[in-house]
C-alpha positions in Angstrom: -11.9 22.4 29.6 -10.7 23.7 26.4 -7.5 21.9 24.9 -4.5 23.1 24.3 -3.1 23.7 20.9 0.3 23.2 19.6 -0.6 27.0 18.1 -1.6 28.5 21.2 1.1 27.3 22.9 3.8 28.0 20.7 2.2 31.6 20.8 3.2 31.8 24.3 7.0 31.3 23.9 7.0 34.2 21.3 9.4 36.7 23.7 11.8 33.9 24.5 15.5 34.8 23.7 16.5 31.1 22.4 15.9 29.5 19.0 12.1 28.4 20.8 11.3 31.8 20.6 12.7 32.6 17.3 10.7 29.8 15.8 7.5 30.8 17.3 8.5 34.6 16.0 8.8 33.2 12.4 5.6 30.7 12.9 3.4 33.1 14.1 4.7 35.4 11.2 3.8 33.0 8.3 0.4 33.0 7.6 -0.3 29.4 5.2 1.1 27.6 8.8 -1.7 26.0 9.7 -2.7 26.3 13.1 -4.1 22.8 13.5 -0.7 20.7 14.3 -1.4 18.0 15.9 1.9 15.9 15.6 5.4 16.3 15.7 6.0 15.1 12.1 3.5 16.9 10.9 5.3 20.0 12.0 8.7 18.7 10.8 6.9 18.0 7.3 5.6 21.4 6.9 8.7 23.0 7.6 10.8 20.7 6.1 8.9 22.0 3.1 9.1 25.4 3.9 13.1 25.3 3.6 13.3 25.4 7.1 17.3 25.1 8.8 18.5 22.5 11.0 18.0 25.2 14.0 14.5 25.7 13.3 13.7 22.0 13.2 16.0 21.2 16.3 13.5 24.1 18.1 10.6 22.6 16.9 11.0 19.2 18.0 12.1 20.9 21.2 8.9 22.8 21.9 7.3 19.9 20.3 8.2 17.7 23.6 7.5 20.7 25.9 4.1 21.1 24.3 2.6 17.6 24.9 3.8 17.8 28.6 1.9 20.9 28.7 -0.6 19.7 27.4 -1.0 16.1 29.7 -1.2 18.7 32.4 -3.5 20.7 31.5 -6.5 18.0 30.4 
């Protein structure tokens, strides 16, 4: 079975109407993000320096946590 990636998944919240969705809007939109995440502070690093706002890293540590339940569940 194929894993789950912290890219493909976020790419699944995309049309969600909360912050979630707005950060998955404005990852999927930059193109340098690289889709090979594997770790929450990894992500917070790379948008940390990306001049990311408190919002988008409150999100991303948000759908951080959702992700790796996903992802126990679907391995």
């Amino acid at each position: 079975m194929k894993r789950l990636t912290f890219y493909s998944y976020l790419k699944k919240q995309k049309n969600r109407n909360d912050p979630i969705g707005d950060l998955a809007a404005d990852v999927l939109a930059d193109k340098s993000f690289p889709k090979d995440v594997s770790s929450k502070t990894d992500l917070l690093e790379y948008l940390n320096n990306a001049g990311a706002c408190y919002g988008a890293l409150a999100a991303a540590k948000e759908v951080f946590s959702d992700y790796q339940a996903a992802a126990k569940t679907t391995c």
